[in-house]
N, C-alpha and C positions, 0 to 999 in steps of 0.2 A: 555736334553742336556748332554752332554758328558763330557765337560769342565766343563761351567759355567754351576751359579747356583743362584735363587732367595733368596731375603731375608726371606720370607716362609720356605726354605730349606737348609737355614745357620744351619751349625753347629760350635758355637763359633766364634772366634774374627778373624782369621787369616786368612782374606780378603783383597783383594783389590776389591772396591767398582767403580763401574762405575757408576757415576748419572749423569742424567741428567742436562745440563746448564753448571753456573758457583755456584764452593761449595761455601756456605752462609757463612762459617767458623763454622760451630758449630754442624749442623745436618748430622746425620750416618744413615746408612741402613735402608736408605728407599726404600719401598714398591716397586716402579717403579726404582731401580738401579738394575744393575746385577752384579754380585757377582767372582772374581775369587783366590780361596783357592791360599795362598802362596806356597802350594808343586806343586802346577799344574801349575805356574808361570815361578819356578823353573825349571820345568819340562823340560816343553815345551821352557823354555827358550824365552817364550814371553817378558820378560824388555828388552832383548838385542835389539829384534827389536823393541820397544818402542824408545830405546832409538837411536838404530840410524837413525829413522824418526827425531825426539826431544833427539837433546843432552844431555837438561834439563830435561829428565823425572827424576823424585825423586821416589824410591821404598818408601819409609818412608816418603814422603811428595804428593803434590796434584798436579798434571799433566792437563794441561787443552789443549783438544784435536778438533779443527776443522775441520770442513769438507776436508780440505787440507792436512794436515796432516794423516786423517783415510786415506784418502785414497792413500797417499801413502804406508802408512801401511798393505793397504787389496791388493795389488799390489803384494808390496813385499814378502807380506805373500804367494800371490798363484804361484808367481814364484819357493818359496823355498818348497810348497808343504807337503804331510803329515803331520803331528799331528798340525803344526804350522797354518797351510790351512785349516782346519777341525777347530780350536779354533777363527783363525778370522773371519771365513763365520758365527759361532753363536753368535760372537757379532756383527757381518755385518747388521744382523737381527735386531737384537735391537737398534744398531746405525745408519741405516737409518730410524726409528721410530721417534729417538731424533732429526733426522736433519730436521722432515717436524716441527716443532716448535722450534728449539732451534739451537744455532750457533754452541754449542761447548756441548761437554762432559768430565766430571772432572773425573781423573781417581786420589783417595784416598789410596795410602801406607798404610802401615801397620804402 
């Protein structure tokens, strides 16, 4: 992957963690979330369109994400195309995995 990255391939703290479900409040980087480094965030300017799906996304708090909202998200994301288009089709991948068992996916600040 080009963006994201597994908890296997973390390097330190400065993640924002996508896990599966709803967060339990307590447990981090687990094995089955996917991982996206704060600079590549930044970068790519992924919060912006986070947040104008969900007003409420919290960079530094816990975002919880449904099937309604990705997919406005992954919409938006291929209208606006390049590096933004390329970072939501890899977690496209992973979050229609999460939707064939779970409602929602929690996206973890830093």
């Amino acid at each position: 992957m080009k963006f994201f990255c597994t908890e296997l391939e973390r390097k330190g703290t400065c993640y924002h963690e996508f896990q599966k479900g709803k967060w339990d409040g307590k447990t981090f980087w687990k094995t089955d979330s996917l991982l996206l480094h704060d600079d590549i965030m930044c970068e790519v300017k992924l919060h912006k369109l986070f947040r104008e799906v969900d007003s409420e996304y919290d960079d530094y708090g816990e975002t919880e994400i449904d099937k309604e909202k990705w997919y406005k998200i992954f919409h938006i994301a291929n209208a606006i195309g390049g590096d933004v288009k390329i970072a939501i089709d890899e977690a496209n991948i992973w979050a229609e995995e999460v939707f064939k068992t779970e409602e929602m996916f929690t996206i973890l600040g830093l």
